[in-house]
DRENTORKOL-3810 file (N, C-alpha, C; in nm, 4 decimals):
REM DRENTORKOL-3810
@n.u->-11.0537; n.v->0.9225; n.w->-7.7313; ca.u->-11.0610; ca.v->0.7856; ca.w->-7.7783; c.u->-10.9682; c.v->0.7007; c.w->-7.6925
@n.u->-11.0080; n.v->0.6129; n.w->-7.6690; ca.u->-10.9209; ca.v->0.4924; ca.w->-7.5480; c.u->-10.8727; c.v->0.3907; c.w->-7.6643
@n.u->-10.7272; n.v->0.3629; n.w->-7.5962; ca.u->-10.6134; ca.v->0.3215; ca.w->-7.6333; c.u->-10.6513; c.v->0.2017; c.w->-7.7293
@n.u->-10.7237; n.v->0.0989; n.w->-7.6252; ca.u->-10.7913; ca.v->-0.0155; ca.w->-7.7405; c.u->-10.8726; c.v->0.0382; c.w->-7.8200
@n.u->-10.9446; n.v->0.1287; n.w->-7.8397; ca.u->-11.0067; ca.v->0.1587; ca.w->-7.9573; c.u->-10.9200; c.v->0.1492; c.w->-8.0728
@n.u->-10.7771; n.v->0.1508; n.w->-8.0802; ca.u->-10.7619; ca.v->0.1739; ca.w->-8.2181; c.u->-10.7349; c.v->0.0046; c.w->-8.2877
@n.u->-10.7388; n.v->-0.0980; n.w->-8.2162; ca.u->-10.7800; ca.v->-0.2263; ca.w->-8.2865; c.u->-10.8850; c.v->-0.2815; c.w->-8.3041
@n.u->-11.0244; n.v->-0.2215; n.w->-8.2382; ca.u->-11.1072; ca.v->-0.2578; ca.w->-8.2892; c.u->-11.1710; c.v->-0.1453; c.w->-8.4104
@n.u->-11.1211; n.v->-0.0137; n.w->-8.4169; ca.u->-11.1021; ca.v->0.0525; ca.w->-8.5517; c.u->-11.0328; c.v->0.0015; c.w->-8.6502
@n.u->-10.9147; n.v->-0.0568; n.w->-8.6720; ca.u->-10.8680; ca.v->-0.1412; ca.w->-8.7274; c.u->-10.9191; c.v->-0.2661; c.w->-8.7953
@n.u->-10.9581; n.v->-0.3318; n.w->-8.7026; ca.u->-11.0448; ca.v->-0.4996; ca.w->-8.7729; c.u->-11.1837; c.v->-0.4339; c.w->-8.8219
@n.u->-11.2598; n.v->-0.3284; n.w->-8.7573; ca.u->-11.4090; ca.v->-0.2758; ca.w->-8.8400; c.u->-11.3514; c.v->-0.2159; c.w->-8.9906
@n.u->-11.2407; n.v->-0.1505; n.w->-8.9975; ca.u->-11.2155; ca.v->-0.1095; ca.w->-9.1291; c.u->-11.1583; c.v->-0.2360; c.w->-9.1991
@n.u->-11.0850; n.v->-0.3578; n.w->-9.1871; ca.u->-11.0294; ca.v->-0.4055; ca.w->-9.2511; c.u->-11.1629; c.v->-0.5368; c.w->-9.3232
@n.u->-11.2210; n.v->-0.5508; n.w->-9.2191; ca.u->-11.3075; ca.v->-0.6657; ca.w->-9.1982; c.u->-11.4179; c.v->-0.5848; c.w->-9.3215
@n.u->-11.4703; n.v->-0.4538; n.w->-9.3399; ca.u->-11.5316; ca.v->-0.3887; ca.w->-9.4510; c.u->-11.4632; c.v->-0.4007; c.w->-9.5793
@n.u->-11.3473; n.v->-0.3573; n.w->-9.5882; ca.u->-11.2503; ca.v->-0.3524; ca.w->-9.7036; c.u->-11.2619; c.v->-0.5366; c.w->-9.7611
@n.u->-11.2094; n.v->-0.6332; n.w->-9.6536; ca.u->-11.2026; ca.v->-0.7936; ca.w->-9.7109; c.u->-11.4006; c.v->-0.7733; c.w->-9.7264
@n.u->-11.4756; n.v->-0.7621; n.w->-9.6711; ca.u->-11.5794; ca.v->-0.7990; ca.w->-9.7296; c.u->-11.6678; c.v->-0.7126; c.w->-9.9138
@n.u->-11.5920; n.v->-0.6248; n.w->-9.9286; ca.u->-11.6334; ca.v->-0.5478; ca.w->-10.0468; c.u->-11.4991; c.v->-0.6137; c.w->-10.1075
@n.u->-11.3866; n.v->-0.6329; n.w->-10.1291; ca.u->-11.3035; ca.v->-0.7500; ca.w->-10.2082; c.u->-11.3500; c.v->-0.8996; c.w->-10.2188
@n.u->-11.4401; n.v->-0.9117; n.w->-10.1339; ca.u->-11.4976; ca.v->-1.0985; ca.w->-10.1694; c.u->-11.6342; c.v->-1.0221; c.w->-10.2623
@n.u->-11.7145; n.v->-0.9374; n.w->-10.2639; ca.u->-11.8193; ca.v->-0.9554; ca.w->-10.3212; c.u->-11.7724; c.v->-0.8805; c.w->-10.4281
@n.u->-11.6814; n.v->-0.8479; n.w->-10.5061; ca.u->-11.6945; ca.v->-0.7502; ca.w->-10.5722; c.u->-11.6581; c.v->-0.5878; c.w->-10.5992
@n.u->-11.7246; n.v->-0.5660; n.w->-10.4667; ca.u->-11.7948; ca.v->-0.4028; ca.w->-10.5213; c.u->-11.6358; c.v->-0.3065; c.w->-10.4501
@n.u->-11.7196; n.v->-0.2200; n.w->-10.5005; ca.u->-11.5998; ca.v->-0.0587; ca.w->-10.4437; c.u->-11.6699; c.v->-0.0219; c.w->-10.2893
@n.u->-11.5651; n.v->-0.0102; n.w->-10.2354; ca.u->-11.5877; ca.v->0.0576; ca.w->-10.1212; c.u->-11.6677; c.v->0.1976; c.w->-10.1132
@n.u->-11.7800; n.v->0.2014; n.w->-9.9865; ca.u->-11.8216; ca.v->0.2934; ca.w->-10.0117; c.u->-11.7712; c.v->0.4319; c.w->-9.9638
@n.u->-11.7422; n.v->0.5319; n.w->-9.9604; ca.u->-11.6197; ca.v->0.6378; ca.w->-9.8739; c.u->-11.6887; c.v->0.6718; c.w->-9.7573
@n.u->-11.8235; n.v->0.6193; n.w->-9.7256; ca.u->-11.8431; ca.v->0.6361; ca.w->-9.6208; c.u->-11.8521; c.v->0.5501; c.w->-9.4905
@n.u->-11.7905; n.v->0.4263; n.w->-9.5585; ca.u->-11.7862; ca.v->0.2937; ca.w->-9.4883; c.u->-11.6894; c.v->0.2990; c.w->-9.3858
@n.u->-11.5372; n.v->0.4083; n.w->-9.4031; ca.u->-11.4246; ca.v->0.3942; ca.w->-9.3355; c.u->-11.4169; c.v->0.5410; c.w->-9.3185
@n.u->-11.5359; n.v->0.6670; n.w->-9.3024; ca.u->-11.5451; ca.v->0.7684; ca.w->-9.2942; c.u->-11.5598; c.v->0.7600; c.w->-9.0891
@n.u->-11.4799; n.v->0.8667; n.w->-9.0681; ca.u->-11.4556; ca.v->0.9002; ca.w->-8.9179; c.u->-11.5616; c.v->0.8755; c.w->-8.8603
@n.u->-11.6474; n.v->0.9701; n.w->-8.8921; ca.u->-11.7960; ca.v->0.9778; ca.w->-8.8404; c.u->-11.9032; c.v->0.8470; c.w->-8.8105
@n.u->-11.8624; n.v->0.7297; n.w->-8.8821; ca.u->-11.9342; ca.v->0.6390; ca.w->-8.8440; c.u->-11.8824; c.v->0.6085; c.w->-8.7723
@n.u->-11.7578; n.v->0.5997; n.w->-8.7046; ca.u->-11.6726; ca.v->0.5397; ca.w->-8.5450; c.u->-11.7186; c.v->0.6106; c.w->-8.4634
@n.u->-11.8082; n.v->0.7818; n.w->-8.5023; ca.u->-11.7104; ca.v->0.8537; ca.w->-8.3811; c.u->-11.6439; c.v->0.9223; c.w->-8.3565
@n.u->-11.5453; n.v->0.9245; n.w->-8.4453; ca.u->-11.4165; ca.v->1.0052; ca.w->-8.3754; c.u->-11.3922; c.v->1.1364; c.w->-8.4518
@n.u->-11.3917; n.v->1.2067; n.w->-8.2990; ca.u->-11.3638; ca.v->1.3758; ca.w->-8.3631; c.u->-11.3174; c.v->1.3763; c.w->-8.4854
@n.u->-11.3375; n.v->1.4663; n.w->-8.5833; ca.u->-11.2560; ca.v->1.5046; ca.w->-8.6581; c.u->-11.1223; c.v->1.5188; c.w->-8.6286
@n.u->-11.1096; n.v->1.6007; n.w->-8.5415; ca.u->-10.9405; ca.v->1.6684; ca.w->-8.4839; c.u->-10.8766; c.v->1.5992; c.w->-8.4648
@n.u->-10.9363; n.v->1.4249; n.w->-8.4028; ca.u->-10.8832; ca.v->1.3601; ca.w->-8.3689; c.u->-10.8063; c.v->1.2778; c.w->-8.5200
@n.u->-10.9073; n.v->1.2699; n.w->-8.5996; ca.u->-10.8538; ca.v->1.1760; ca.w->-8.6839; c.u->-10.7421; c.v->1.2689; c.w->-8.7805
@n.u->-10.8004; n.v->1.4093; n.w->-8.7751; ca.u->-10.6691; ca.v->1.4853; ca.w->-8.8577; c.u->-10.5473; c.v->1.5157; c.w->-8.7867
@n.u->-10.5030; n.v->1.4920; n.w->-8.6580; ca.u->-10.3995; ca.v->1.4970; ca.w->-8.5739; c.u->-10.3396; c.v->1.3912; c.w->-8.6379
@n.u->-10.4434; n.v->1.2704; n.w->-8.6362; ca.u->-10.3395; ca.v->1.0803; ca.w->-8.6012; c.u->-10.2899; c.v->1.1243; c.w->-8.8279
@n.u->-10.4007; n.v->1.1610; n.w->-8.9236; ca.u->-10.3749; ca.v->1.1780; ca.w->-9.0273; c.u->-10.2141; c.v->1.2322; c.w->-9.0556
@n.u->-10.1610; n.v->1.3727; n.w->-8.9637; ca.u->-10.0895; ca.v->1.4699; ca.w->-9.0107; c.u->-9.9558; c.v->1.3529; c.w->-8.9554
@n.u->-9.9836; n.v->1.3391; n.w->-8.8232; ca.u->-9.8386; ca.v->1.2478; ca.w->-8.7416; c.u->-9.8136; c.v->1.1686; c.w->-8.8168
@n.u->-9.8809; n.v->1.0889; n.w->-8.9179; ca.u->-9.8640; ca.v->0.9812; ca.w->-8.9807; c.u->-9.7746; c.v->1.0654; c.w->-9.1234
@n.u->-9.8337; n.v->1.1666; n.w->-9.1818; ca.u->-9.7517; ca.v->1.1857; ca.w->-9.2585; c.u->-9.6570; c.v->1.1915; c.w->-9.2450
@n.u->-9.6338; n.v->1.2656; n.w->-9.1678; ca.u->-9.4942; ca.v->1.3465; ca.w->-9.0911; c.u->-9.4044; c.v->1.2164; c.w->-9.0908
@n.u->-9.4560; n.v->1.1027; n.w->-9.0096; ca.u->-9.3420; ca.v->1.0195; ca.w->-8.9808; c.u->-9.3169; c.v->0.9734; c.w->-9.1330
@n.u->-9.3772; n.v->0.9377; n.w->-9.2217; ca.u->-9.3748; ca.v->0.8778; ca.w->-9.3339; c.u->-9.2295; c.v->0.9838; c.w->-9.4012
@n.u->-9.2695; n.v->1.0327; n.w->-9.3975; ca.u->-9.1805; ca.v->1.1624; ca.w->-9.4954; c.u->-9.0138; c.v->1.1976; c.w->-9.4215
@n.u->-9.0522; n.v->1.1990; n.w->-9.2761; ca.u->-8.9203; ca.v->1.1355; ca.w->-9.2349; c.u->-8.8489; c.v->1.0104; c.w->-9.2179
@n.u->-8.9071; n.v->0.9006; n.w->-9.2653; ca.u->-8.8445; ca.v->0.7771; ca.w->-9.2661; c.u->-8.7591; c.v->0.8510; c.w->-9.4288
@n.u->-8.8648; n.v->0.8508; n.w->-9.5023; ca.u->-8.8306; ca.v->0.8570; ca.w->-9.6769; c.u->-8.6920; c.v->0.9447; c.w->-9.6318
@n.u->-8.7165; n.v->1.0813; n.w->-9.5719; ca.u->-8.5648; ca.v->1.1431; ca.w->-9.5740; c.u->-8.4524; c.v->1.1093; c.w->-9.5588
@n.u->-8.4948; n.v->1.0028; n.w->-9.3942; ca.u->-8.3744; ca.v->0.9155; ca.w->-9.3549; c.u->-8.3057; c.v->0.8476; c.w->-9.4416
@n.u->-8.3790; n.v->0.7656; n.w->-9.5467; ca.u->-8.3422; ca.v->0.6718; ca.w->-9.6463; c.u->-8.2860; c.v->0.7125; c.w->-9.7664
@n.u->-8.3362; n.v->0.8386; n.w->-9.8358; ca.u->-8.2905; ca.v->0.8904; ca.w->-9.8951; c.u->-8.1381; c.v->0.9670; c.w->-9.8329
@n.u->-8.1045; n.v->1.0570; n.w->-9.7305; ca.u->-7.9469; ca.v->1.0582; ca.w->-9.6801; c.u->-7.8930; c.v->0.9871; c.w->-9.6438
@n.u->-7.9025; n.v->0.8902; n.w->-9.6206; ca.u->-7.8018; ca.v->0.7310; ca.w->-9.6015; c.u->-7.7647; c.v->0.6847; c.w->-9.7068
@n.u->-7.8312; n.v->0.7250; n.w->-9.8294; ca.u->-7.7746; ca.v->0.6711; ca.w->-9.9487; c.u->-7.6147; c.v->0.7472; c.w->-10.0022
END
C-alpha cells in the first residue's frame, strides 16, 4: 500500500461514517471492511496490532508518571 493511500482511506471511511450519521442508519460492517479498499489482510492486522501496542504503551507511560 503507498504512503498516500492512507488519507484517502481515511476520508472514504470517514466521509461513510458522516454520511450514515446524517441519514440515520447504522453502519454497515462491511462499509469500512479491508476488503473493499484492498488491503491485504496482513496488512491491516500489522497497522491493527502497532496501533494497539502503541496505545497500551502511552496508557503505561501515564499510568508510571503518576
Amino acid at each position: 500500500m503507498a504512503k498516500d493511500d492512507y488519507f484517502k482511506l481515511v476520508y472514504a471511511i470517514l466521509t461513510e461514517l458522516y454520511e450514515c450519521k446524517k441519514s440515520g442508519t447504522k453502519v454497515p460492517p462491511d462499509a469500512i471492511h479491508p476488503v473493499r479498499f484492498g488491503i491485504p489482510v496482513s496488512y491491516w492486522l500489522d497497522w491493527t496490532i502497532v496501533n494497539k501496542v502503541d496505545r497500551r504503551r502511552e496508557k503505561n507511560q501515564k499510568s508510571s508518571s503518576n
